[in-house]
C-alpha positions as CSV (number, residue, x, y, z in Angstrom):
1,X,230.4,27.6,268.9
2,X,227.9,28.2,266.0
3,X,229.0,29.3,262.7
4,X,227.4,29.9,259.5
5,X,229.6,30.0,256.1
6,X,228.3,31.9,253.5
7,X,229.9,31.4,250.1
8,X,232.5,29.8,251.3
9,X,233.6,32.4,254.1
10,X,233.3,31.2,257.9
11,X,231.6,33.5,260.4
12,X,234.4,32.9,262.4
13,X,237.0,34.7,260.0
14,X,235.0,38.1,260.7
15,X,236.1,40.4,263.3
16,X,233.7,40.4,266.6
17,X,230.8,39.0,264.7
18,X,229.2,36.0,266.3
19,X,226.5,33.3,265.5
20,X,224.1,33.7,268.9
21,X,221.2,31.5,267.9
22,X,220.8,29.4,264.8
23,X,217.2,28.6,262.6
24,X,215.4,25.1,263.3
25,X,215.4,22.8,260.7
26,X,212.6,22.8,258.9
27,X,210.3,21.5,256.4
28,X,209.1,24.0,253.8
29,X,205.4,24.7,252.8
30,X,204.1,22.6,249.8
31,X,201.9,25.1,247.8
32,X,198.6,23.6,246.9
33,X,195.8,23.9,244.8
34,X,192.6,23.3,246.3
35,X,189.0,22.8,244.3
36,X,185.5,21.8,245.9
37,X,183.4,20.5,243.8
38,X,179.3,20.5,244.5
39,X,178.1,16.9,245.6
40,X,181.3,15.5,246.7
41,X,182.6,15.1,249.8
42,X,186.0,16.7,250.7
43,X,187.8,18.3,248.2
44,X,190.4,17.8,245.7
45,X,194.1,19.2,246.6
46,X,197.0,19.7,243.7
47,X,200.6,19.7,245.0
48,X,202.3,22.6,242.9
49,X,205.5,22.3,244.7
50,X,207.2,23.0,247.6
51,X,207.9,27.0,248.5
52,X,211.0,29.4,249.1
53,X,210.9,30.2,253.0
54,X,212.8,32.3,255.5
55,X,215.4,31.2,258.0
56,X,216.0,33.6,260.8
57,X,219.0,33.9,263.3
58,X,220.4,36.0,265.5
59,X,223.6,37.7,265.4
60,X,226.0,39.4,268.3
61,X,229.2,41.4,268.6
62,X,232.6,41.4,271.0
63,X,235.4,42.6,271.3
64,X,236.8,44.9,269.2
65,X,234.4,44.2,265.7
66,X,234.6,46.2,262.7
67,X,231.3,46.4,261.6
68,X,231.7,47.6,258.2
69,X,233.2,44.2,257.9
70,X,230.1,42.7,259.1
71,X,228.1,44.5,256.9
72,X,229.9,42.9,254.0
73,X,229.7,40.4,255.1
74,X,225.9,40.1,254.8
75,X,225.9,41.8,251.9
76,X,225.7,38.7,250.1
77,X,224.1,35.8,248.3
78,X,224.5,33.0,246.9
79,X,225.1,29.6,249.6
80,X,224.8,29.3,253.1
81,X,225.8,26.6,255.4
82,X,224.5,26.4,259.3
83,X,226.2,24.5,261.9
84,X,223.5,22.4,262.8
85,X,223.7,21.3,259.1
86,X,227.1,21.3,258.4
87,X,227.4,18.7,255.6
88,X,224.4,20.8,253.6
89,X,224.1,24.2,252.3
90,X,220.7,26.3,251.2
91,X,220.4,29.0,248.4
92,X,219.7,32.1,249.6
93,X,219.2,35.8,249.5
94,X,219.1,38.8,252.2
95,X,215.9,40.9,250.9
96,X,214.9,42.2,254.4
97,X,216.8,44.8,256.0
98,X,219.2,44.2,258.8
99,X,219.4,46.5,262.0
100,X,223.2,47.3,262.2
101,X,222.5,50.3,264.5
102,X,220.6,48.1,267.1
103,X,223.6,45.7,266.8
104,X,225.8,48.3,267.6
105,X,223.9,49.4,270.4
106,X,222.6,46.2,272.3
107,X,225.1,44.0,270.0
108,X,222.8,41.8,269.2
109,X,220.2,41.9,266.0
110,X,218.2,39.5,263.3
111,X,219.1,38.2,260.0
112,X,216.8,37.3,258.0
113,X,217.5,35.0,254.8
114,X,215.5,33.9,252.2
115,X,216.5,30.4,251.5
116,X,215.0,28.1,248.1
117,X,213.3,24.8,250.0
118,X,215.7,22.5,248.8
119,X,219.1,21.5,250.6
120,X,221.9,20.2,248.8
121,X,225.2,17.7,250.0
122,X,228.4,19.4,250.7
123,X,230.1,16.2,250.4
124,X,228.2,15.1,247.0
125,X,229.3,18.0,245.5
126,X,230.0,16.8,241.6
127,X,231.0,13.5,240.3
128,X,232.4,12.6,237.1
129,X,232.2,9.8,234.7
130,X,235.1,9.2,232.3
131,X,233.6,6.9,229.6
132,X,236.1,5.1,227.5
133,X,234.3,4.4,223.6
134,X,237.7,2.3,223.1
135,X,237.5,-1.4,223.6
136,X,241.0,-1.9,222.6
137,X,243.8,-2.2,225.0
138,X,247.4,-3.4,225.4
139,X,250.3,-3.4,227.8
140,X,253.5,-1.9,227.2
141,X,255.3,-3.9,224.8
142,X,258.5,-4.0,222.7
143,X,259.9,-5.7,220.0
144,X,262.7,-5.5,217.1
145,X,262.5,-7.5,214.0
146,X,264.7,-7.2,210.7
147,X,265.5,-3.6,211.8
148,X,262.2,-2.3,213.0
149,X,261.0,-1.4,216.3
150,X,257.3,-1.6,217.5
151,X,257.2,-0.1,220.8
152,X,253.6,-0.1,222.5
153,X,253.7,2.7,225.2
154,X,250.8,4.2,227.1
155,X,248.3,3.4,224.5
156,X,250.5,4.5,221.7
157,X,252.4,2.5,219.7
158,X,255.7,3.7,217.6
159,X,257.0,2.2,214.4
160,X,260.5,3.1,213.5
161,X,263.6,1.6,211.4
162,X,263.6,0.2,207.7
163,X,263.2,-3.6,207.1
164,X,266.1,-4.3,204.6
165,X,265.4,-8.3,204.1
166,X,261.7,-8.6,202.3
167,X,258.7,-8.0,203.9
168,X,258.6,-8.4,207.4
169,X,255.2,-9.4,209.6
170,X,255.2,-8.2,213.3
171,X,252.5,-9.9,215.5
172,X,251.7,-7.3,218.8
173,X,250.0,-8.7,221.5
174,X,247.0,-6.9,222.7
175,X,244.4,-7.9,225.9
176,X,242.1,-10.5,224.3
177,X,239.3,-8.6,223.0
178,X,235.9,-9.7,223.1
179,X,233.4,-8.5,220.4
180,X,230.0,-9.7,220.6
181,X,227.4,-10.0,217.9
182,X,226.8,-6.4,216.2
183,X,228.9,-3.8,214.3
184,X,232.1,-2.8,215.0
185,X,234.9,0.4,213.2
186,X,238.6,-0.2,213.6
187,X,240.4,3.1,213.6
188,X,243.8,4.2,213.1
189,X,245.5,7.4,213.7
190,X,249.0,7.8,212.5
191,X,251.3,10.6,212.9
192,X,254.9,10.5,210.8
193,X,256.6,8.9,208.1
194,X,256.0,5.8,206.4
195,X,252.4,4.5,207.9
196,X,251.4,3.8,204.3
197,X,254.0,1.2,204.1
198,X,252.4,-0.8,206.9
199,X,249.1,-2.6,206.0
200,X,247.2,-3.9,209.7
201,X,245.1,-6.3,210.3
202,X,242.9,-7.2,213.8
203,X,243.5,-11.1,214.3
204,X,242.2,-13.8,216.5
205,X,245.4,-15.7,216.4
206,X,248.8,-16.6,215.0
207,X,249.0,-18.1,212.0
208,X,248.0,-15.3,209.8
209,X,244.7,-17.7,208.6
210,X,243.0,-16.9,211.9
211,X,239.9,-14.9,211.7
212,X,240.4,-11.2,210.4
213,X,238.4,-8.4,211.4
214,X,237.1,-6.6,208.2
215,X,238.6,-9.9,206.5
216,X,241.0,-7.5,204.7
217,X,244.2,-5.5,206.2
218,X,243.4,-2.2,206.9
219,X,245.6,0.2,205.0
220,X,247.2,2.7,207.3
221,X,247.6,6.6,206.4
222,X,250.1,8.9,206.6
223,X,249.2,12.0,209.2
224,X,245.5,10.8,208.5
225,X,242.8,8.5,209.7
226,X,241.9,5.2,208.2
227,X,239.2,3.0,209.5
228,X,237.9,-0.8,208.7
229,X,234.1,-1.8,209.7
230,X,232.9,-5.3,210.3
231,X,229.6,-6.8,211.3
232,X,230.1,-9.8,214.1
233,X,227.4,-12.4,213.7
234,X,228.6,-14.3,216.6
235,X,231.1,-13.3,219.6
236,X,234.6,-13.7,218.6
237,X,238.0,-13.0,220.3
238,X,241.1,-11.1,218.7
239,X,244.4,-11.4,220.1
240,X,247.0,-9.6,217.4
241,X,247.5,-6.6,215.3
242,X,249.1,-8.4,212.8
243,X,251.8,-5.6,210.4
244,X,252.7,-6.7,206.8
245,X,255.8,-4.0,206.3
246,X,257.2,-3.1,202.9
247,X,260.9,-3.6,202.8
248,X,263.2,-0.2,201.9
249,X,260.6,2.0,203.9
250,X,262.3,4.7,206.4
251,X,259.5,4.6,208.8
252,X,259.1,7.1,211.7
253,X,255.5,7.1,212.9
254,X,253.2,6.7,216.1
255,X,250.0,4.7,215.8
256,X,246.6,4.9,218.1
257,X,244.0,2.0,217.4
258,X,240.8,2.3,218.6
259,X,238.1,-0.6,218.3
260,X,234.4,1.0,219.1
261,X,230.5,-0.3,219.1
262,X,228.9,1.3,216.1
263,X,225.5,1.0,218.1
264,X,226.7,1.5,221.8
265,X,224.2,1.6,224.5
266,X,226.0,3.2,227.4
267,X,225.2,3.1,231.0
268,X,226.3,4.9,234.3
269,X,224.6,4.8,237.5
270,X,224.1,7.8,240.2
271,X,222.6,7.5,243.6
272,X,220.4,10.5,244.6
273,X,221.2,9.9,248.9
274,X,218.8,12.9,250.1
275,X,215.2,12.5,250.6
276,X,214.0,14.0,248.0
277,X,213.9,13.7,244.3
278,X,216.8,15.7,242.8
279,X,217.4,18.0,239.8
280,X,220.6,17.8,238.7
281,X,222.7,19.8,236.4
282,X,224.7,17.3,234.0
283,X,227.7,18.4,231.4
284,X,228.2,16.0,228.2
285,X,231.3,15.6,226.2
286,X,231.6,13.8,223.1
287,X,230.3,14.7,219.3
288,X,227.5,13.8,217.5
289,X,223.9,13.2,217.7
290,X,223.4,11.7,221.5
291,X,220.4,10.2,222.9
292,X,220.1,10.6,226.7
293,X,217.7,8.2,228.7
294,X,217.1,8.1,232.5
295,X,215.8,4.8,234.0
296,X,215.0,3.0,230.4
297,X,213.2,6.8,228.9
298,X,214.9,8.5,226.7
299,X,214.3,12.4,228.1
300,X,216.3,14.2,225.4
301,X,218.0,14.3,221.9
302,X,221.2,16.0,222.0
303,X,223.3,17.9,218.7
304,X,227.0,18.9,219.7
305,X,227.4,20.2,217.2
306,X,230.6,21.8,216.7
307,X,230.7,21.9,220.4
308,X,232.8,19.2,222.6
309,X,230.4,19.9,225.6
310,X,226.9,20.7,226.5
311,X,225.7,21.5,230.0
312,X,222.0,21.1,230.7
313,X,220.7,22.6,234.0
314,X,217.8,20.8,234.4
315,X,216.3,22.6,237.1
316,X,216.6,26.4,235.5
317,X,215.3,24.1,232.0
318,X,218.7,25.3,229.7
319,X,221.3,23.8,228.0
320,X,224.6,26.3,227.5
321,X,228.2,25.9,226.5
322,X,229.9,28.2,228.4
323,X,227.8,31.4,228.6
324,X,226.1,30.5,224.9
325,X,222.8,29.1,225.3
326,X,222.2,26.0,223.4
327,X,218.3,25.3,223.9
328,X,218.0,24.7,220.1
329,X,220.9,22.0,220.1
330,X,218.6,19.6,222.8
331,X,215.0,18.6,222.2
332,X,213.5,16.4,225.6
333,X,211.3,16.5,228.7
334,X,213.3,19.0,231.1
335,X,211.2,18.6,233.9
336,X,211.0,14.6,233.9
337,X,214.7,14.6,234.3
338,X,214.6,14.0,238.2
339,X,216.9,11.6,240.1
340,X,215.1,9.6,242.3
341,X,215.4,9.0,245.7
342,X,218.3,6.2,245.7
343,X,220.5,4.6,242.7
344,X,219.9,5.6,238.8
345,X,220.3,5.1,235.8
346,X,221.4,7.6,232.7
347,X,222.4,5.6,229.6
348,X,222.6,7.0,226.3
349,X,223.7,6.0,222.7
350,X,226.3,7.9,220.6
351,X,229.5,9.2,221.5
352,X,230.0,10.5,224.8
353,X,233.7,10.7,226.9
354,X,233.0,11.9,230.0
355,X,230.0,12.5,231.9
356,X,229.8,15.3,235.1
357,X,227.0,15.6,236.7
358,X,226.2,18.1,239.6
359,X,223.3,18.5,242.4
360,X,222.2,15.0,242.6
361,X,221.5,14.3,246.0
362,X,218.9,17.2,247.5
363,X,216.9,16.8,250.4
364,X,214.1,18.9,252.3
């Protein structure tokens, strides 16, 4: 049986209203420019795009319809799927009138929609990219020494107790991380009681004369941030947090560490799978100045702000947050932003921790 779904709603869901001939697929009209110019041959013909067009079926009724239901029905916009496209839907409109009276009489009529030329994947819908600036990571991980407990949970770690016999100095495990040539910030977070009695240092291995990120400890902060930065001339491994804890201390606190790439060049890829080049819309989070590059060009400069997102729809050309436009937070080349037919690239340097973009694959 053919169907259409518009926004959603199956044709099938309406009372007495059926789908009795379907539009052909076609392609739509490129609009052209043409010049002749005296003393050459032929002429010389612009492509200015492909045009909006109009899709025509034909509808019926049975049984016992309500046709004010009908009516609503069509008295719509917004996206259309056709049965002979399932997977894809079109943008449309209903400008032209629709005879419900000769429905009603010989049940049968024509609906004409006006449809934008490109299609778009039902299945490809959105995709998001969860980008992880943190190049730290541990397992879950326990240990008690001279009455304190370091418990490393879900990327967390918890410092409780009091040592009572001198200082005492904890070595954590951590996955062996890798830092090639360039500059690097250690962060921590702490939360709690007692982090300023708890000096920490990034080490490549036990014994403590090992090599030392920031070749100092890193003094920790209580219900603050404290970071260390270190330039890596050549790539070295660390294996430890290494704590040197003050003895007497009540100490109650939770610790996140976060190792991150002062000068990060990030990279995701997308594959555009219609046959045509795509304009997509794509949402950044993060903070910070961002510079956004498709296939090795940088296309646009981006300010957050104060804002943790930015969407830029590159086919209407605007950037919003929301329902706030934020054209004067971006500066770049809108209309160069187009996903070519098959994999790409986006990379990008700043902070950015999650990407989603939207409308990548389109076809004709």
């Amino acid at each position: 049986m053919n169907y259409i779904i518009l926004n959603g709603q199956m044709s099938t869901n309406i009372q007495g209203l059926l789908i009795s001939e379907l539009p052909p697929i076609t392609k739509p009209l490129i609009r052209t420019e043409v010049e002749e110019i005296d003393g050459r041959d032929g002429d010389i013909v612009t492509k200015l795009g492909y045009s909006a067009y109009n899709k025509e079926f034909t509808i019926g009724l049975y049984g016992d319809f309500d046709i004010d239901e009908v009516i609503q029905y069509f008295n719509s916009e917004g996206t259309v799927t056709f049965s002979n496209e399932k997977d894809k839907y079109y943008n449309y409109q209903i400008l032209d009138q629709i005879d419900f009276e000769r429905l009603i009489r010989f049940r049968t009529a024509t609906v004409v929609m006006h449809v934008q030329p490109f299609k778009y994947s039902l299945e490809d819908n959105e995709k998001t990219f969860n980008i992880y600036n943190n190049l730290l990571s541990f397992n879950n991980y326990s240990k008690t020494q001279n009455g304190i407990t370091l418990d490393m949970n879900n990327g967390s770690i918890n410092i409780s107790g009091k040592g009572v016999n001198g200082y005492t100095e904890v070595y954590l495990p951590i996955n062996p991380l890798i830092l090639a040539a360039g500059n690097y910030t250690l962060k921590a977070t702490c939360s709690g009681t007692g982090a300023n009695a708890c000096p920490m240092r990034l080490i490549e291995s036990v014994p403590t004369n090992a090599e030392t990120f920031g070749g100092n400890y890193l003094s920790l902060l209580n219900n603050s941030t404290a970071t260390q930065t270190d330039t890596i001339t050549e790539t070295t491994t660390y294996n430890y947090l290494w704590f040197y804890i003050t003895p007497n201390v009540d100490l109650n606190f939770n610790l996140n560490v976060e190792v991150t790439n002062d000068n990060p060049t990030k990279t995701i890829s997308i594959r555009n799978s219609g046959n045509s080049y795509s304009k997509p819309t794509i949402t950044i989070y993060g903070g910070g100045t961002i510079a956004l590059s498709l296939n090795g060009s940088i296309l646009f400069n981006i300010d957050l702000g104060s804002f943790d997102y930015i969407t830029i729809d590159t086919n209407l050309m605007e950037a919003y947050n929301d329902t706030q436009l934020l054209n004067r937070y971006i500066t770049g080349d809108y209309d160069n932003f187009r996903l070519n037919v098959g994999n790409n690239t986006i990379s990008w340097t700043g902070d950015i921790t999650q990407i989603e973009i939207s409308n990548y694959s389109r076809w004709i």
